[in-house]
Backbone as CSV, one residue per row, in Angstrom:
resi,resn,N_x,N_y,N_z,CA_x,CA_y,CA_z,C_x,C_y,C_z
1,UNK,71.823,-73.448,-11.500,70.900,-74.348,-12.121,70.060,-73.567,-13.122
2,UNK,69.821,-73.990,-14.331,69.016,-73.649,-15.148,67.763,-74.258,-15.565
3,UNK,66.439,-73.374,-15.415,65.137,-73.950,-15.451,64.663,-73.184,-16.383
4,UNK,63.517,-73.554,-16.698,62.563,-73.367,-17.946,60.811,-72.849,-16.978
5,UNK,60.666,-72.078,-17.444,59.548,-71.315,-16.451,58.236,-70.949,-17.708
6,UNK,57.188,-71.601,-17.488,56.212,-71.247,-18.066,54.703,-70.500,-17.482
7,UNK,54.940,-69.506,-17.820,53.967,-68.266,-17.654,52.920,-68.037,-18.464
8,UNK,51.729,-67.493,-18.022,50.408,-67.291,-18.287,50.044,-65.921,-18.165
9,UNK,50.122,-64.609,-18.970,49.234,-63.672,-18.182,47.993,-63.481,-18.565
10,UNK,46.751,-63.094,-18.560,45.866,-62.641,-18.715,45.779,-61.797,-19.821
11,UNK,45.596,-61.853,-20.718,45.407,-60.361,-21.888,44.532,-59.448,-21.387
12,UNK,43.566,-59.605,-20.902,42.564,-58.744,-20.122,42.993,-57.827,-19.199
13,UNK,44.233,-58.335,-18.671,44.812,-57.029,-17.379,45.947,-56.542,-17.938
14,UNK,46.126,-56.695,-18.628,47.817,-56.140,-19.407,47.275,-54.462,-18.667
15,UNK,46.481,-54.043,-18.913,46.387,-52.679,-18.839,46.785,-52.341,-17.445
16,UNK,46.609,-53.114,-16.194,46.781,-53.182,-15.162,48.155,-52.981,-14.671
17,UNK,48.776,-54.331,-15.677,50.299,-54.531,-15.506,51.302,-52.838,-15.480
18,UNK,50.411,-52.859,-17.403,51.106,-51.473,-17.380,51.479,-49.871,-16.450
19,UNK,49.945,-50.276,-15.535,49.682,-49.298,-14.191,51.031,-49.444,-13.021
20,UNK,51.468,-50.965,-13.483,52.000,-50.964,-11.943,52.872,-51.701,-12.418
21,UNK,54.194,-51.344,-13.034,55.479,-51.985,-13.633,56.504,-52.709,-12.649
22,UNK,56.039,-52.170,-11.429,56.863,-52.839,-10.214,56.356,-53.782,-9.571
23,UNK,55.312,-54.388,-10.116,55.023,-55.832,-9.788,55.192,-56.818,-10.774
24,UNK,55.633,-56.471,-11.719,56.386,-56.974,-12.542,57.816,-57.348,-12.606
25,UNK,58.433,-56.349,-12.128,59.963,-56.288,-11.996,59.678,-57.161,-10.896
26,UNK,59.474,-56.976,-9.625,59.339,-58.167,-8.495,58.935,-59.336,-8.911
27,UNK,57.811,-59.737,-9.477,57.501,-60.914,-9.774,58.892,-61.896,-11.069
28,UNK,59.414,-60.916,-11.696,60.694,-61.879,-11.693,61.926,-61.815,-11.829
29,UNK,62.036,-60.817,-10.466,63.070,-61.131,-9.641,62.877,-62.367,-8.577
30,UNK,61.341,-62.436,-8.082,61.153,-63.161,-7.952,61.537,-64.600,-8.075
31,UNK,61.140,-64.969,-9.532,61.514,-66.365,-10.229,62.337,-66.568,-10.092
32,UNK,63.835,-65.708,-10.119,65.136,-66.238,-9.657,65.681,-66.502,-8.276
33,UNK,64.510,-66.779,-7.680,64.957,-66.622,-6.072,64.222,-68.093,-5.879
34,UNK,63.951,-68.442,-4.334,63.597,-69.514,-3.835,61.755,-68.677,-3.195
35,UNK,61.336,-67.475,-3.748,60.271,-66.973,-3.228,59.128,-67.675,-3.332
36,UNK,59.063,-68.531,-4.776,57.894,-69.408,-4.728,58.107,-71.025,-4.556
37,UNK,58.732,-71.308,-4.315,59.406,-72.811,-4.194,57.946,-73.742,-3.979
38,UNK,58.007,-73.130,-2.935,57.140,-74.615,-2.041,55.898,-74.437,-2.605
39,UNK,55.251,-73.001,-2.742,54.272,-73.125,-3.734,53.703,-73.699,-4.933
40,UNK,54.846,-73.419,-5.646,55.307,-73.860,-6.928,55.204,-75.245,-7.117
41,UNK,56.153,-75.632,-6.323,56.244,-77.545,-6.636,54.849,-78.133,-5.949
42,UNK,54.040,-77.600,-5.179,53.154,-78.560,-4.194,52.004,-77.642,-5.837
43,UNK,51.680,-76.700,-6.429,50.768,-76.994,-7.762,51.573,-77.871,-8.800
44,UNK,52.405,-77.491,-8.678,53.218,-78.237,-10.213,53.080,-80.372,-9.777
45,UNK,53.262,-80.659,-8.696,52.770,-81.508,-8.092,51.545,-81.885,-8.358
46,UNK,50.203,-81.154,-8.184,48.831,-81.521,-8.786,48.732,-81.513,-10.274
47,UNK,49.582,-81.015,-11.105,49.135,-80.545,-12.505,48.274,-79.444,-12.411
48,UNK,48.492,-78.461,-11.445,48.093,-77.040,-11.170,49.245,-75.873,-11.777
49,UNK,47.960,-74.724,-11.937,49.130,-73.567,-12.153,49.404,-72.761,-11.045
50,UNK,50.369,-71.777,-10.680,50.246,-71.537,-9.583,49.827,-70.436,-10.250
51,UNK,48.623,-69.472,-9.230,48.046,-67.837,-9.280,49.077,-67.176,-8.386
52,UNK,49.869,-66.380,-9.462,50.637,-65.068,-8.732,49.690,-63.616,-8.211
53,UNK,48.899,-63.617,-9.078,47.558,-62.177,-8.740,47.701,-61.473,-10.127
54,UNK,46.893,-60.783,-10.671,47.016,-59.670,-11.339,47.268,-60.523,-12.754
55,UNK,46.591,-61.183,-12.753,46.350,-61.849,-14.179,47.839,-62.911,-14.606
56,UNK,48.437,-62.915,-13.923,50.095,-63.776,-13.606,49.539,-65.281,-13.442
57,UNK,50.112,-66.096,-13.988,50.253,-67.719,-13.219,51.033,-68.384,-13.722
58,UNK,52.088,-68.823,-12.996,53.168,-69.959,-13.312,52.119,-71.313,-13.856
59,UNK,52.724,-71.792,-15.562,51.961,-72.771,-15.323,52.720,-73.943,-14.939
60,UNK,54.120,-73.821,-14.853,54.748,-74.861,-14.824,55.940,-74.232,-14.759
61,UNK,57.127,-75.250,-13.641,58.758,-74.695,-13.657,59.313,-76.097,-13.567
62,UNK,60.676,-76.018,-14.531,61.280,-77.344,-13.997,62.261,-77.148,-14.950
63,UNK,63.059,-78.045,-14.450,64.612,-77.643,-14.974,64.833,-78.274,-16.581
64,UNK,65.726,-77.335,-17.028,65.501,-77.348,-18.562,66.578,-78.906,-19.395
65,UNK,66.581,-79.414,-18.533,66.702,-81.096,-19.188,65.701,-81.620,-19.428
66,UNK,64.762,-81.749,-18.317,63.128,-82.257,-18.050,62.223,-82.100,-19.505
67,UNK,61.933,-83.022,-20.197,61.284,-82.625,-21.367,59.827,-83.118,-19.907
68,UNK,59.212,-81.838,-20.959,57.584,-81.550,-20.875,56.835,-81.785,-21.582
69,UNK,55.860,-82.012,-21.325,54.166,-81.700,-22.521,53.690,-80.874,-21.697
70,UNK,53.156,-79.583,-22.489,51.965,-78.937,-21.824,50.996,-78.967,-23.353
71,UNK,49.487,-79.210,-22.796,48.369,-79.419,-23.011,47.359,-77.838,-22.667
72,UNK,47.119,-77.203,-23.848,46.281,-76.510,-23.529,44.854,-76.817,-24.010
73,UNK,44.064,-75.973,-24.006,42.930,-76.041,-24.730,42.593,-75.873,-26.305
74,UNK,43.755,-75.392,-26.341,43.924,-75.079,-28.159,44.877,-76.046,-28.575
75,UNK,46.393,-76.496,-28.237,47.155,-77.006,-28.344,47.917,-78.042,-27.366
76,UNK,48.824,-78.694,-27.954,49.580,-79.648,-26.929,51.066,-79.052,-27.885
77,UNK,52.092,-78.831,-26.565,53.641,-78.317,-27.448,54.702,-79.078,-25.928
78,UNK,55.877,-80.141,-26.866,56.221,-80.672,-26.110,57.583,-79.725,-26.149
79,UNK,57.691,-79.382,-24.614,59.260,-78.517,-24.788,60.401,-79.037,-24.117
């Protein structure tokens, strides 16, 4: 199955990221697994993002037929 995964990091912790490259590599290896599932769908469910830690947040996953709107504060981009 092929999905469409929209991510958030923080610009503020990039420096962090860079400290610790293996929470990176995990976090998506992650995404291709069933690791955040239930998480995932029960925010994506509220119109929540999910918080991974470390400046990370899924804002949204869903399979790449599914047209979207996401709505930010600056913009609206329908994908």
């Amino acid at each position: 199955m092929s999905i469409r995964t929209l991510i958030e990091i923080n610009h503020d912790l990039l420096h962090e990221l860079k400290r610790n490259p293996e929470f990176v590599a995990e976090f998506i290896a992650n995404l291709g697994s069933s690791f955040y599932c239930g998480r995932l769908n029960e925010a994506n469910g509220k119109g929540q993002p999910m918080h991974v830690g470390r400046g990370i947040q899924i804002i949204l996953q869903r399979h790449h037929s599914t047209d979207v709107t996401v709505t930010t504060e600056y913009q609206t981009v329908k994908l």
